[in-house]
NUSEFI-378002 format. One record per residue: residue number from 1; residue in one letter; y, x, z of N, C-alpha, C in turn. Coordinates in steps of 0.2 Angstrom, whole numbers, plus 5000, padded with zeros to 4 digits. Each point is the difference from the previous one (the first is absolute). Example, Ala and Ser with C-alpha at 12.3 -4.5 7.8 and 13.67 -1.06 7.14 Angstrom:
BEGIN
<k:1, r:A, nY:4972, nX:5066, nZ:5039, caY:5006, caX:4996, caZ:5000, cY:5006, cX:5004, cZ:5000> $
<k:2, r:S, nY:5005, nX:4998, nZ:4996, caY:5006, caX:5004, caZ:5001, cY:5005, cX:4996, cZ:5003> $
***
This chain:
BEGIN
<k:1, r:X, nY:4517, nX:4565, nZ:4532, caY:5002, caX:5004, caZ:5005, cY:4994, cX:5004, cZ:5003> $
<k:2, r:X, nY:4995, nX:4997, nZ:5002, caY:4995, caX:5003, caZ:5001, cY:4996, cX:5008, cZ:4996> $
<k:3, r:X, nY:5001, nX:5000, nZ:4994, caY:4998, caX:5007, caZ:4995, cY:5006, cX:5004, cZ:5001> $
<k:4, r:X, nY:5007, nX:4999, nZ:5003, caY:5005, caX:5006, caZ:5002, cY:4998, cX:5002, cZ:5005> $
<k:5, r:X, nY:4998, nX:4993, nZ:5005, caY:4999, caX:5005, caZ:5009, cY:4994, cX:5002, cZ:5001> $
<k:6, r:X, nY:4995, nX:5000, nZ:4994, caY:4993, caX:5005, caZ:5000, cY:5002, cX:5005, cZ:4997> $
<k:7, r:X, nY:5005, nX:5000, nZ:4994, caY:5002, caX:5005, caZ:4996, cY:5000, cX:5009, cZ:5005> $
<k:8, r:X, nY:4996, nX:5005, nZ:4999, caY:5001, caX:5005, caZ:5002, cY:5006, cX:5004, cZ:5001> $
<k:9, r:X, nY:5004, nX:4998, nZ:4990, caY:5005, caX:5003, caZ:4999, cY:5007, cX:4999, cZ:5004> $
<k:10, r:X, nY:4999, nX:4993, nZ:4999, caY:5006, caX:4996, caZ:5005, cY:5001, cX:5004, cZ:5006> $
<k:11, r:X, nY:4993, nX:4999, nZ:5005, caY:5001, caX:5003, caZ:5004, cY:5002, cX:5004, cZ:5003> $
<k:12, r:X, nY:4996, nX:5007, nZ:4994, caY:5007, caX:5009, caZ:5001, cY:5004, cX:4997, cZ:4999> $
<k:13, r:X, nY:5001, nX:4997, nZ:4994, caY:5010, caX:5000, caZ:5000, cY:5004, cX:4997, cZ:5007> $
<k:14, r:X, nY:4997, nX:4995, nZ:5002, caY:5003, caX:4997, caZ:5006, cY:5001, cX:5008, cZ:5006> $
<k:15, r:X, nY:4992, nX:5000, nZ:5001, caY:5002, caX:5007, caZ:5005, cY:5003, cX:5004, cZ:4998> $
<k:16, r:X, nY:5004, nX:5002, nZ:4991, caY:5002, caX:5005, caZ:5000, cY:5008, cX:4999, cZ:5002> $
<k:17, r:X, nY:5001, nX:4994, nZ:4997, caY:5008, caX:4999, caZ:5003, cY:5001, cX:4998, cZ:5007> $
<k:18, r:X, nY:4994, nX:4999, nZ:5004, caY:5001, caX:4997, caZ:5010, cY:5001, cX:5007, cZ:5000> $
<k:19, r:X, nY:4997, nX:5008, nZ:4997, caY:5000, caX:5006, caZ:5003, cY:5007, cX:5002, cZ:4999> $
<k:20, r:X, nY:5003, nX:4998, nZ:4992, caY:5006, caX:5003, caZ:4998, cY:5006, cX:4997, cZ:5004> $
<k:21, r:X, nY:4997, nX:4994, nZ:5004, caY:5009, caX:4997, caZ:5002, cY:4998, cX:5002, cZ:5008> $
<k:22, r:X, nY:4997, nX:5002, nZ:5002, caY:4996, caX:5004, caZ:5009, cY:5005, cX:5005, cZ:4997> $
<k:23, r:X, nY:5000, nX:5007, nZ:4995, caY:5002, caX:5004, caZ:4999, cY:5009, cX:5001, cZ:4999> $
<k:24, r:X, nY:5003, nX:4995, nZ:4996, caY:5007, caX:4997, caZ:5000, cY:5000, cX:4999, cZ:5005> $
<k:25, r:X, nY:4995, nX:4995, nZ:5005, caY:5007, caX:4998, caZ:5005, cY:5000, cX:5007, cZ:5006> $
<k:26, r:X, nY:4995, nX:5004, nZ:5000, caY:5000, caX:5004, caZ:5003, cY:5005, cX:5005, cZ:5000> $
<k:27, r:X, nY:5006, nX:5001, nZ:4991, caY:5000, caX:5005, caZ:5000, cY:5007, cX:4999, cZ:5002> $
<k:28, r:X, nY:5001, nX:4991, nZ:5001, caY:5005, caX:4996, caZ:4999, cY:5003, cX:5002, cZ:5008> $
<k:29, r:X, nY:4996, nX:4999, nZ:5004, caY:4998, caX:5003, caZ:5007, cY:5004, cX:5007, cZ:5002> $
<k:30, r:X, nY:4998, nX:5004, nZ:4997, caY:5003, caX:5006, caZ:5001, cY:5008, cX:5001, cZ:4996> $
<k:31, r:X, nY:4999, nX:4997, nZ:4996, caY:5008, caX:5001, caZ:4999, cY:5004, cX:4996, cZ:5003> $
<k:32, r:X, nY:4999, nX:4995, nZ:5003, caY:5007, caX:4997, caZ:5005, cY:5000, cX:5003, cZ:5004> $
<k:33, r:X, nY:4996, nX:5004, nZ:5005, caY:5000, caX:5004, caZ:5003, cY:5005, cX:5004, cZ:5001> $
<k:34, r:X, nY:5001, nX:5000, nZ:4994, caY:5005, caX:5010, caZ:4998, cY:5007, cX:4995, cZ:5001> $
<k:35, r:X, nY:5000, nX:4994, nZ:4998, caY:5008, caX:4995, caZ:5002, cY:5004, cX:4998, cZ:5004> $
<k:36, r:X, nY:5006, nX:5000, nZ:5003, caY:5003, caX:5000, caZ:5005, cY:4997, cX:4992, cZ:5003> $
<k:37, r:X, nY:5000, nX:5000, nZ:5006, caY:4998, caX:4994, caZ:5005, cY:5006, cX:4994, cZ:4998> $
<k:38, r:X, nY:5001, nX:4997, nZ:5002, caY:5007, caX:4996, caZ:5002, cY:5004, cX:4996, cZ:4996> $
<k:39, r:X, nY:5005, nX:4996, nZ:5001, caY:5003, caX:4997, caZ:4995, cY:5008, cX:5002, cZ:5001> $
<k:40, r:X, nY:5004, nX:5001, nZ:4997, caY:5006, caX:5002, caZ:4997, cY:5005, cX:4994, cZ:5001> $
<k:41, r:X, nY:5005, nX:5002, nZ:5005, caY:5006, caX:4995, caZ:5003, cY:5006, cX:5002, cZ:5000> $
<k:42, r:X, nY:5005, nX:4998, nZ:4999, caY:5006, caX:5002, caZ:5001, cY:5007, cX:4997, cZ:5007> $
<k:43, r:X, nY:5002, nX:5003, nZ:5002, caY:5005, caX:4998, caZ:5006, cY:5006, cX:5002, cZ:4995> $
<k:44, r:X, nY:5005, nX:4995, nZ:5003, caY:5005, caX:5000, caZ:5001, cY:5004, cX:5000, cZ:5004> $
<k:45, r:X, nY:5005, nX:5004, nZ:5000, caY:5006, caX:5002, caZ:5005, cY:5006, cX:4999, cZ:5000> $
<k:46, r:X, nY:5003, nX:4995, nZ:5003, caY:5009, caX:5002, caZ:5000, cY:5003, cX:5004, cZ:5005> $
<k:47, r:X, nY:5004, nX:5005, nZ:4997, caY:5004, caX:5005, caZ:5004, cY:5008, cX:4998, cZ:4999> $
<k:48, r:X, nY:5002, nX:5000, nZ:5001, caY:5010, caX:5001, caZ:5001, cY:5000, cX:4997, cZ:4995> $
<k:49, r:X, nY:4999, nX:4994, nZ:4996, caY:4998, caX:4996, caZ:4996, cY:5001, cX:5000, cZ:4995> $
<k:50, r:X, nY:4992, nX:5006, nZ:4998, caY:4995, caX:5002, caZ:4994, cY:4995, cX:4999, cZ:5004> $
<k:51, r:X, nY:4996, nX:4999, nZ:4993, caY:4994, caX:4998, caZ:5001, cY:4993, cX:5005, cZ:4996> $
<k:52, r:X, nY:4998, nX:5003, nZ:5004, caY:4995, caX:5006, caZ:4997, cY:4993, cX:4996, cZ:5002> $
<k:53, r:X, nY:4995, nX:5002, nZ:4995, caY:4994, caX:4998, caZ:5000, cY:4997, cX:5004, cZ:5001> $
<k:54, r:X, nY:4993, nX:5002, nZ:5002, caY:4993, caX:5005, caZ:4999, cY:4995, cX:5000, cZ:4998> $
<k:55, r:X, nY:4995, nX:5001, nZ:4997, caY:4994, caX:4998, caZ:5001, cY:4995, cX:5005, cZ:5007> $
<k:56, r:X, nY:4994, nX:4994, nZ:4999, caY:4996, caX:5004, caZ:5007, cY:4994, cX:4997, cZ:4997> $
<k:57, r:X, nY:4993, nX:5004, nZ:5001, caY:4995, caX:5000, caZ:5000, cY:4998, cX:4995, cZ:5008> $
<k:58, r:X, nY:4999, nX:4995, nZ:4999, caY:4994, caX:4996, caZ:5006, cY:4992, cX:5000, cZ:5002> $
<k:59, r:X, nY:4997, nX:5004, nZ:5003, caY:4993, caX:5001, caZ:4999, cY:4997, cX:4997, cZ:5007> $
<k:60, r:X, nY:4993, nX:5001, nZ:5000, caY:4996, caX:5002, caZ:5007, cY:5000, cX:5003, cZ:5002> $
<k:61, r:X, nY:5000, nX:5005, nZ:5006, caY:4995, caX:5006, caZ:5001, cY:4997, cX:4995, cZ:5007> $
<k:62, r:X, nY:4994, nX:5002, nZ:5002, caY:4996, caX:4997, caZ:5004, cY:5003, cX:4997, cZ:5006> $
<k:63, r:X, nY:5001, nX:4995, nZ:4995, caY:5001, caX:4993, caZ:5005, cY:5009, cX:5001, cZ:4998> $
<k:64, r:X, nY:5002, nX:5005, nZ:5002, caY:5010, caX:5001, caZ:5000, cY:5002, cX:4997, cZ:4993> $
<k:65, r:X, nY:5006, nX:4997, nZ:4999, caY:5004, caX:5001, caZ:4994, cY:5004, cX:5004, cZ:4999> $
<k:66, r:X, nY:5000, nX:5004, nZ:4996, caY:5003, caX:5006, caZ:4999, cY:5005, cX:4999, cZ:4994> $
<k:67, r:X, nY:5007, nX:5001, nZ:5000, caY:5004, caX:5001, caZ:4996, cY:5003, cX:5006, cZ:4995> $
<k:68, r:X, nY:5000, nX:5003, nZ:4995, caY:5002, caX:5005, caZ:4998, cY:5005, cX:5000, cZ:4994> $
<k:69, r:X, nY:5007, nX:5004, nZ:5000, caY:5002, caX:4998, caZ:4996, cY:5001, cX:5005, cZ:4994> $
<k:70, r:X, nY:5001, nX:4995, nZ:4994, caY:4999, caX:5004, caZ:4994, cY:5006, cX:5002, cZ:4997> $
<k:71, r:X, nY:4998, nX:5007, nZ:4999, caY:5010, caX:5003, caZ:4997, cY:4998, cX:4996, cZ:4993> $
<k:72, r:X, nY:5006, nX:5000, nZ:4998, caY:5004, caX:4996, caZ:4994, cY:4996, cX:5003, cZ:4991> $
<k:73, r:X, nY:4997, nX:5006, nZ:5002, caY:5000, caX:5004, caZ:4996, cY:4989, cX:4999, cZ:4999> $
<k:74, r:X, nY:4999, nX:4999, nZ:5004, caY:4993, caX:4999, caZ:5000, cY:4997, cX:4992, cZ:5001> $
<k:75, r:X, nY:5007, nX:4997, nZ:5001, caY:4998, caX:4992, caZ:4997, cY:4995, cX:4997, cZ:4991> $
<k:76, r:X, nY:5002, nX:5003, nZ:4998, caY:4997, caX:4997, caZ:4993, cY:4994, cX:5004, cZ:4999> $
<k:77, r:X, nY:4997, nX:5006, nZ:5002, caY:4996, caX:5002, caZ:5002, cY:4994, cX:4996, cZ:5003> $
<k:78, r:X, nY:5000, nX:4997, nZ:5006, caY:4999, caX:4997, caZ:5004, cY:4997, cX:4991, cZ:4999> $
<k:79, r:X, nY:5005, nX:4998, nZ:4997, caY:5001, caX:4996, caZ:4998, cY:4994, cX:4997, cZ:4993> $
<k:80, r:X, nY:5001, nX:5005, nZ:4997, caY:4994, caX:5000, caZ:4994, cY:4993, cX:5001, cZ:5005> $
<k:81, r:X, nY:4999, nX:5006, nZ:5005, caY:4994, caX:5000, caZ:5002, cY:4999, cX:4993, cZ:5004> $
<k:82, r:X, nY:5002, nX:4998, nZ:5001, caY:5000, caX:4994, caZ:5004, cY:4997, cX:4993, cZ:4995> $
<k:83, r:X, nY:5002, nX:5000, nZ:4993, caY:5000, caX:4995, caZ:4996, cY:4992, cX:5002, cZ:4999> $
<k:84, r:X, nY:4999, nX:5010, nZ:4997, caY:4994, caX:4999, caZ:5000, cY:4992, cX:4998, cZ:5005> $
<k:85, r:X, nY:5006, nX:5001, nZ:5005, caY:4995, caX:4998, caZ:5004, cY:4995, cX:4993, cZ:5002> $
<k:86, r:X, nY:5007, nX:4995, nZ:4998, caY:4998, caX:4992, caZ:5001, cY:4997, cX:5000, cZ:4992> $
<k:87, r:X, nY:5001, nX:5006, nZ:4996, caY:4994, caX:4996, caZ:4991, cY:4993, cX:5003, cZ:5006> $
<k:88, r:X, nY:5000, nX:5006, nZ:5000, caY:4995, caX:5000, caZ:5002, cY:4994, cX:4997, cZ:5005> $
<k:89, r:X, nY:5006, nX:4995, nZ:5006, caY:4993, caX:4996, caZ:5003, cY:4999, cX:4994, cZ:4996> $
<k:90, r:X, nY:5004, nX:4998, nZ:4996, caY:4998, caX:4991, caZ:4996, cY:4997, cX:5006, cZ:4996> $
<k:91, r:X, nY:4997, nX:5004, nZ:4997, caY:4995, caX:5003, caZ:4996, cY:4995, cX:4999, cZ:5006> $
<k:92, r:X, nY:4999, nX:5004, nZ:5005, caY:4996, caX:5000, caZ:5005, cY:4996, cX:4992, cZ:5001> $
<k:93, r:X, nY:5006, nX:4996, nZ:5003, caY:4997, caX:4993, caZ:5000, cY:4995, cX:4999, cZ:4994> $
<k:94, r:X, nY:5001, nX:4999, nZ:4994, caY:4999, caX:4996, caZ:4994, cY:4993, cX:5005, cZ:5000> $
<k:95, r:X, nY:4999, nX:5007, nZ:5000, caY:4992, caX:5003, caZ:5000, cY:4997, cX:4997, cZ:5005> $
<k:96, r:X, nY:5001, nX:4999, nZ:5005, caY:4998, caX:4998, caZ:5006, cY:4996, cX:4993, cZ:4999> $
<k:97, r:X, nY:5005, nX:4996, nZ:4998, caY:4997, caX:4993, caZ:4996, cY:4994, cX:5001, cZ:4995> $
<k:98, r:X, nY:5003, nX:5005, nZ:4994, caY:4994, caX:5001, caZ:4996, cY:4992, cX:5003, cZ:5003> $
<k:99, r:X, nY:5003, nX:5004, nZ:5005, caY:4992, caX:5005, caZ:5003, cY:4996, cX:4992, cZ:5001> $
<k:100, r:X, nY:5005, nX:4993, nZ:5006, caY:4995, caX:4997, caZ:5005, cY:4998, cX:4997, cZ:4993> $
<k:101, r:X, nY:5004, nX:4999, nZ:4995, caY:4997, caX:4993, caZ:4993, cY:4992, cX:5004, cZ:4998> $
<k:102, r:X, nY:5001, nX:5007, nZ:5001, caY:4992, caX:5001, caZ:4993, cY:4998, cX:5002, cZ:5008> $
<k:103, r:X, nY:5000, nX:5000, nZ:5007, caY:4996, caX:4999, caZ:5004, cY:4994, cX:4995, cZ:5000> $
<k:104, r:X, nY:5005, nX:4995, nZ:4999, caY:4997, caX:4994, caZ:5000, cY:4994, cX:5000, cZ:4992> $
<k:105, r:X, nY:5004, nX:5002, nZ:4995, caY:4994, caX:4999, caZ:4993, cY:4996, cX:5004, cZ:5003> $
<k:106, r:X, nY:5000, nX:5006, nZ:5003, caY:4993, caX:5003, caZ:5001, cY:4997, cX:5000, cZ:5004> $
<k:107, r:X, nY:5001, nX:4995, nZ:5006, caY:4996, caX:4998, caZ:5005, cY:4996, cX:4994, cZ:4996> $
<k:108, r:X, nY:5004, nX:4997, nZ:4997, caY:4995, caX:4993, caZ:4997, cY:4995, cX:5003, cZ:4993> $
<k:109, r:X, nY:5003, nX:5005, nZ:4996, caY:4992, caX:5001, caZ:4996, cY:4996, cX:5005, cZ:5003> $
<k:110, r:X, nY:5000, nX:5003, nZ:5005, caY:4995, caX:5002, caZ:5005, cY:4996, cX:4997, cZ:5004> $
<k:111, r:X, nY:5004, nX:4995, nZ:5001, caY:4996, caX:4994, caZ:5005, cY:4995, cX:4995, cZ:4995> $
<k:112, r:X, nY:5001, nX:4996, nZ:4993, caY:4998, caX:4999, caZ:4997, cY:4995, cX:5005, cZ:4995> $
***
């Protein structure tokens, strides 16, 4: 172990992949951004006895819970952006993970 954490090369590589996953989660960053807030709900209603469903967006806005609902027609739309949006935070989390793991290897063959 000792000839990898002196190793020079080792250590560009480490700093190149701490600089490449900075860069992903960055980029990762700006694209949820562009994704709808909220999580996707459906009501249902009985009228003169039928029962009609809807869907509605449930979000924040500062501090308020805000509901909006989605025409029938921009559901699956919606819905996909939505699924991509929870790949892209467990993508988020899991760099996040990685960045603090070669955090730590590169504090320690600095320090040694």
């Amino acid at each position: 172990m000792n000839v990898e954490e002196k190793d020079r090369v080792v250590h560009g590589m480490l700093e190149d992949e701490y600089q490449r996953c900075q860069d992903v989660l960055h980029s990762l960053q700006e694209k949820i951004k562009l994704f709808p807030k909220g999580a996707l709900n459906v009501r249902k209603k009985k009228y003169k006895g039928k029962e009609y469903s809807y869907h509605y967006l449930i979000s924040r806005e500062g501090g308020k819970i805000v509901n909006r609902h989605i025409p029938e027609e921009n559901l699956s739309q919606l819905s996909n952006q939505l699924k991509e949006r929870d790949l892209c935070k467990k993508e988020i989390q899991s760099y996040k993970k990685r960045i603090a793991y070669l955090e730590r290897l590169l504090k320690t063959s600095k320090s040694k």
